[in-house]
VMD Tcl script that draws the C-alpha trace (Angstrom):
set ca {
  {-23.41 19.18 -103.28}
  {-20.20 18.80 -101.41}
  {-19.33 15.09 -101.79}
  {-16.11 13.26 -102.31}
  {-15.41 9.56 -102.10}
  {-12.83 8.38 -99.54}
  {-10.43 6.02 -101.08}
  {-10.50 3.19 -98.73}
  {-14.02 3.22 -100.04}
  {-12.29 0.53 -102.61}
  {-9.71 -0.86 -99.83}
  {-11.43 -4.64 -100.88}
  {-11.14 -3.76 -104.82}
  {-7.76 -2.89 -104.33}
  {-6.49 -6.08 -102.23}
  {-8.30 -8.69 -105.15}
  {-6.34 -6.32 -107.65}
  {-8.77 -5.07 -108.99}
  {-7.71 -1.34 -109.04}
  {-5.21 0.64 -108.16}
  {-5.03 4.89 -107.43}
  {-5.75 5.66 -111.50}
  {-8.09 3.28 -111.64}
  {-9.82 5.01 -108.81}
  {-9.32 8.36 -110.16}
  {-10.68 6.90 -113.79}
  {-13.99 5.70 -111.74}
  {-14.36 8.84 -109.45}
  {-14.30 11.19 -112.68}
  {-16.28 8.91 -115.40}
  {-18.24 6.43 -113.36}
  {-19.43 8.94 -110.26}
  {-18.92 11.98 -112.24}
  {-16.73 13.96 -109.79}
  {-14.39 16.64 -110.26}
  {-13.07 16.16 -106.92}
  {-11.05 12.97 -105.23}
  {-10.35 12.17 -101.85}
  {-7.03 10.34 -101.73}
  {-5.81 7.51 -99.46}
  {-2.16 7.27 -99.09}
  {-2.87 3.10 -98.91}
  {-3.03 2.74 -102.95}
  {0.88 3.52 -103.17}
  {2.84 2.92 -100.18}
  {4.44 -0.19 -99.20}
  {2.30 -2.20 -96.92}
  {4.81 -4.38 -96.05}
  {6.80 -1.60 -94.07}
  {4.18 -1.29 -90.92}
  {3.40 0.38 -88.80}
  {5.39 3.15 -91.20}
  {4.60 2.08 -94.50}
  {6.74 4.07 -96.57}
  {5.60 6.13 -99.40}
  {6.87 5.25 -103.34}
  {9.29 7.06 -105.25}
  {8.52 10.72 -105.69}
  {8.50 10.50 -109.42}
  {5.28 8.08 -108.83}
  {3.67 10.90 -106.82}
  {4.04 13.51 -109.78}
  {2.26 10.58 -112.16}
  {-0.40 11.05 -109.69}
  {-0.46 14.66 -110.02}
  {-0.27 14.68 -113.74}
  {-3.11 11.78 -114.18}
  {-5.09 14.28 -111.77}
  {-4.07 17.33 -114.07}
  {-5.51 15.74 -117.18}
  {-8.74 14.85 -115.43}
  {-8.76 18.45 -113.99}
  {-9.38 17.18 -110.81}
  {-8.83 18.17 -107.25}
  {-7.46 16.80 -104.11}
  {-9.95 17.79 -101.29}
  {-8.28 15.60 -98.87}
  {-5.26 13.36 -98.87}
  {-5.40 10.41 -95.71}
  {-2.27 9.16 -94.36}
  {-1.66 5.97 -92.73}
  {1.57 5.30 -91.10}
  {3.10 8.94 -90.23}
  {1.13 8.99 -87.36}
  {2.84 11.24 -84.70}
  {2.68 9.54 -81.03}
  {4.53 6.25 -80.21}
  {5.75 5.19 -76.79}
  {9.38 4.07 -78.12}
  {11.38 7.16 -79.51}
  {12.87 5.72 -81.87}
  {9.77 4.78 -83.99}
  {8.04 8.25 -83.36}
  {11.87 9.46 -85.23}
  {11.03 7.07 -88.26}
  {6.83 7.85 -88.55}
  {8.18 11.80 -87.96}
  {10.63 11.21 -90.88}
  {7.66 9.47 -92.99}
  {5.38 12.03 -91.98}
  {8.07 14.77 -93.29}
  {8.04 12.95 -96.99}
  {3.85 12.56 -97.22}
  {3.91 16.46 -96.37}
  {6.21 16.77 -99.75}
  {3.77 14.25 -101.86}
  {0.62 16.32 -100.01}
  {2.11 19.48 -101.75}
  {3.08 17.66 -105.04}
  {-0.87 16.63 -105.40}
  {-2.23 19.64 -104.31}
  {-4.26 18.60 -101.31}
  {-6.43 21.18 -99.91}
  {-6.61 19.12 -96.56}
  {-4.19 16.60 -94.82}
  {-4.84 13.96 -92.10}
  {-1.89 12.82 -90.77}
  {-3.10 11.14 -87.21}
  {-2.17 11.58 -83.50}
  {-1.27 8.13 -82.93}
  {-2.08 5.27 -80.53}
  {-4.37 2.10 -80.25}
  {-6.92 1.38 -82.20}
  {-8.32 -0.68 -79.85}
  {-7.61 1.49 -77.23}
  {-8.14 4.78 -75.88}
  {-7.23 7.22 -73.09}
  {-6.38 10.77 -72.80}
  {-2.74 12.22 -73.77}
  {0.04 11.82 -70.98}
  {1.66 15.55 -70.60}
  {4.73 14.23 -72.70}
  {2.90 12.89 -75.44}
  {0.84 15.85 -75.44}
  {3.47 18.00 -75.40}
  {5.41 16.63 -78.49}
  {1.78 15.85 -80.25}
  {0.91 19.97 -79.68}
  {4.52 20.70 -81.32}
  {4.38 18.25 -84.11}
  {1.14 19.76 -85.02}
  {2.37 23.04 -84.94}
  {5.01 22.44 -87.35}
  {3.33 20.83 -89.27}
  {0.40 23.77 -89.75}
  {3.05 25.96 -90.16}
  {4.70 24.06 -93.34}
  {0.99 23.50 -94.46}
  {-0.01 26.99 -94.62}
  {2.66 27.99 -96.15}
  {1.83 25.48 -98.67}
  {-1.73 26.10 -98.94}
  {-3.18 23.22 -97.22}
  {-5.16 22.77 -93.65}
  {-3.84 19.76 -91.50}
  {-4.83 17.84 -88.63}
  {-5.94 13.92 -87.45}
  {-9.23 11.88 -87.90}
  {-11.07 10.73 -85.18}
  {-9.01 7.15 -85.95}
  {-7.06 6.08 -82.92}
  {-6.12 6.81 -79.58}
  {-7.02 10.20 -77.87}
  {-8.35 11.27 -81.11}
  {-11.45 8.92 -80.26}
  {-11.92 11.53 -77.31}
  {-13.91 14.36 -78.62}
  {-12.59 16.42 -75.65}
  {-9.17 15.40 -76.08}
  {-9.53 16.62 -79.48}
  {-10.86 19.53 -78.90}
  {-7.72 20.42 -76.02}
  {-5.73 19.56 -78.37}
  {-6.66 22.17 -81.24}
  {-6.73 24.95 -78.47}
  {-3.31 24.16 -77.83}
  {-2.08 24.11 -81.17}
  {-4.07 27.25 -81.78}
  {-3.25 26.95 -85.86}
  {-5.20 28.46 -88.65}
  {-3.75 25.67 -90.68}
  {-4.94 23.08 -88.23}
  {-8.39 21.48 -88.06}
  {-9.95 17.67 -87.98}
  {-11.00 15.17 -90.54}
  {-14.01 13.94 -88.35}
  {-15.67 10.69 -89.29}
  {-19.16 11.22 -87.98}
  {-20.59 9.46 -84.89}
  {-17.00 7.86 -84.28}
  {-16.16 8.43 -80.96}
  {-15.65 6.83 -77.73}
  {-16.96 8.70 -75.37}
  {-19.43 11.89 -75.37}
  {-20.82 9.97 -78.34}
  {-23.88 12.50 -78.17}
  {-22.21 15.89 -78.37}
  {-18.62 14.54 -79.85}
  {-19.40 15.78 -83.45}
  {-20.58 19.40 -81.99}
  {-17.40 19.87 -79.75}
  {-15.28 19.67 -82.78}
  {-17.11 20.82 -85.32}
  {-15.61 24.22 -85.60}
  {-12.69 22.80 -86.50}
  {-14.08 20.53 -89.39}
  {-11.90 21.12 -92.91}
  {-13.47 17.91 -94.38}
  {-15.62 14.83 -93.13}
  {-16.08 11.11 -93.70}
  {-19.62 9.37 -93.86}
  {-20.03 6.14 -93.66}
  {-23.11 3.23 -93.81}
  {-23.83 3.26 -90.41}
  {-23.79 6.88 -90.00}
  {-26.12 7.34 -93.07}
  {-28.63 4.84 -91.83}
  {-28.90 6.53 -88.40}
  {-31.81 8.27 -87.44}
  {-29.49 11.07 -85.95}
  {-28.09 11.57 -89.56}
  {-29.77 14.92 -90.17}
  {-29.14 16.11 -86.56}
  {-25.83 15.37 -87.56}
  {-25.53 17.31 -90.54}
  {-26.83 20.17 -89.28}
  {-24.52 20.55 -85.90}
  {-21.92 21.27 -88.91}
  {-24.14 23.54 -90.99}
  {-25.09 25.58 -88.09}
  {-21.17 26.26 -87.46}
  {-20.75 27.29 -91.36}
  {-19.09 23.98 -92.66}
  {-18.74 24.07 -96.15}
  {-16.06 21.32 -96.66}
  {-17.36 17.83 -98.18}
  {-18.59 15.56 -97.27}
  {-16.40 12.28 -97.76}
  {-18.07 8.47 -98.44}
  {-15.87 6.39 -96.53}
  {-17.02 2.84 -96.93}
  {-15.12 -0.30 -97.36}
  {-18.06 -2.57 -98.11}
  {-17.09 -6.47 -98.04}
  {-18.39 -6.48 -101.83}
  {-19.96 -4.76 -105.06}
  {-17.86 -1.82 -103.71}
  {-18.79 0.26 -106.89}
  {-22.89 -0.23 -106.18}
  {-22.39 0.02 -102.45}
  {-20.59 3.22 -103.22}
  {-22.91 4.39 -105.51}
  {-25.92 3.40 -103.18}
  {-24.56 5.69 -100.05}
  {-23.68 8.63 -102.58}
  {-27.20 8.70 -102.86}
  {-28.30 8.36 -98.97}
  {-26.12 11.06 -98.44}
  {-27.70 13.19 -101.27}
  {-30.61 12.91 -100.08}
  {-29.85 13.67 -96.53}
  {-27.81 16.35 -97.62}
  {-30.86 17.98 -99.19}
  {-33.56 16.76 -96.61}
  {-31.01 18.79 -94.18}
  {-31.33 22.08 -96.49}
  {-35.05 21.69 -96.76}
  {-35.52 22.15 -93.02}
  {-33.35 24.62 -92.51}
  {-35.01 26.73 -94.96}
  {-38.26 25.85 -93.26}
  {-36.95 26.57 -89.97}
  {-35.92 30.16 -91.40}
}
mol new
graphics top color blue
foreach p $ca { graphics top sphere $p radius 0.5 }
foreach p [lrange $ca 0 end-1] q [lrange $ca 1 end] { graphics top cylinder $p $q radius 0.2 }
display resetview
């Protein structure tokens, strides 16, 4: 099965200092047993730097890269925080453009198969693009795509703030970039509107997902796995859950909701056909 584990998943671990990115790496490989990692840009940037947060020094990134190397492991997503693209005052959307330019280098250096890099906003609040910040968010995007395929990657935002919590507005906005590069993290059932059919207006433009408690608890969860199968998904499936404690069991406990789901899904389908 297609499952990663989200790296904010240990957001909690990693504030007590308890772990930091090659610890996580160490207990994604021997403790879960996966070949696969789904990075989090919050385990080595400066936190103190927001709403930018600036990344480290390149020659941390490569450490990355070679710890990942000797674990022959893979980078099915990389998140970013703090490279968003929109803000109302120019000259921060100059500095999170420049931040964003630098996590694109470190996304290459690791490998990522997928970046999220987001659209911007509140995330307390949401409303559909104005025409200018749609304008420079469809461009942004664009450029971006364009540096990611020719780097081997897919890019695009998470459902995470702003517009982006607007399954409609998400789904204008991948028209209008109109990128084979581009695509959407989606976290599942997060939206703010069209809650019901938010997860099958984007779905075709899925490269990975993020599944959290709630989502795995709901009695939708099925119905929600297979809006993606039936539009040929075959990304992961991410667990994305900062749990206030035991982070490692509460992990460990929705790897195996989501297993199960997973195959619960498959068993219909094959039933159905």
């Amino acid at each position: 099965m297609n499952i990663s584990i989200g790296g904010y998943s240990f957001n909690n671990t990693y504030l007590d200092g308890k772990m930091d990115v090659f610890g996580y790496l160490e207990a994604v490989k021997y403790r879960y047993r996966m070949d696969v990692v789904d990075l989090w840009n919050g385990f080595f940037i400066d936190r103190s730097s927001k709403p930018i947060m600036k990344l480290v020094e390149e020659s941390y990134i490569h450490k990355i890269r070679e710890a990942l190397d000797e674990k022959e492991m893979r980078v099915v997503n990389f998140a970013i925080d703090g490279a968003h693209l929109w803000d109302p005052d120019p000259d921060m959307r100059k500095h999170l453009y420049e931040n964003a330019l630098v996590h694109l280098k470190a996304s290459f250096i690791l490998g990522a198969e997928t970046v999220r890099i987001d659209t911007g906003g509140s995330y307390k609040e949401w409303e559909t693009m104005s025409d200018e910040q749609f304008e420079y968010t469809v461009k942004r995007y664009r450029e971006f795509s364009t540096y990611a395929l020719d780097h081997g990657f897919r890019i695009g935002p998470e459902n995470h703030m702003g517009a982006s919590l607007l399954p409609r507005e998400m789904k204008r906005l991948a028209e209008a970039v109109d990128h084979p590069a581009f695509g959407f993290l989606i976290h599942l059932n997060r939206w703010r509107a069209d809650k019901e059919e938010g997860d099958r207006l984007v779905a075709p433009w899925a490269y990975h997902t993020h599944f959290d408690a709630e989502t795995a608890l709901s009695e939708h969860a099925i119905d929600t796995i297979r809006v993606f199968n039936d539009t040929g998904y075959n990304g992961y499936w991410g667990i994305e859950h900062n749990a206030h404690s035991n982070q490692y069991i509460e992990t460990e406990r929705l790897i195996g909701m989501v297993k199960k789901l997973l195959l619960d899904a498959t068993t219909e389908r094959r039933k159905e056909e």
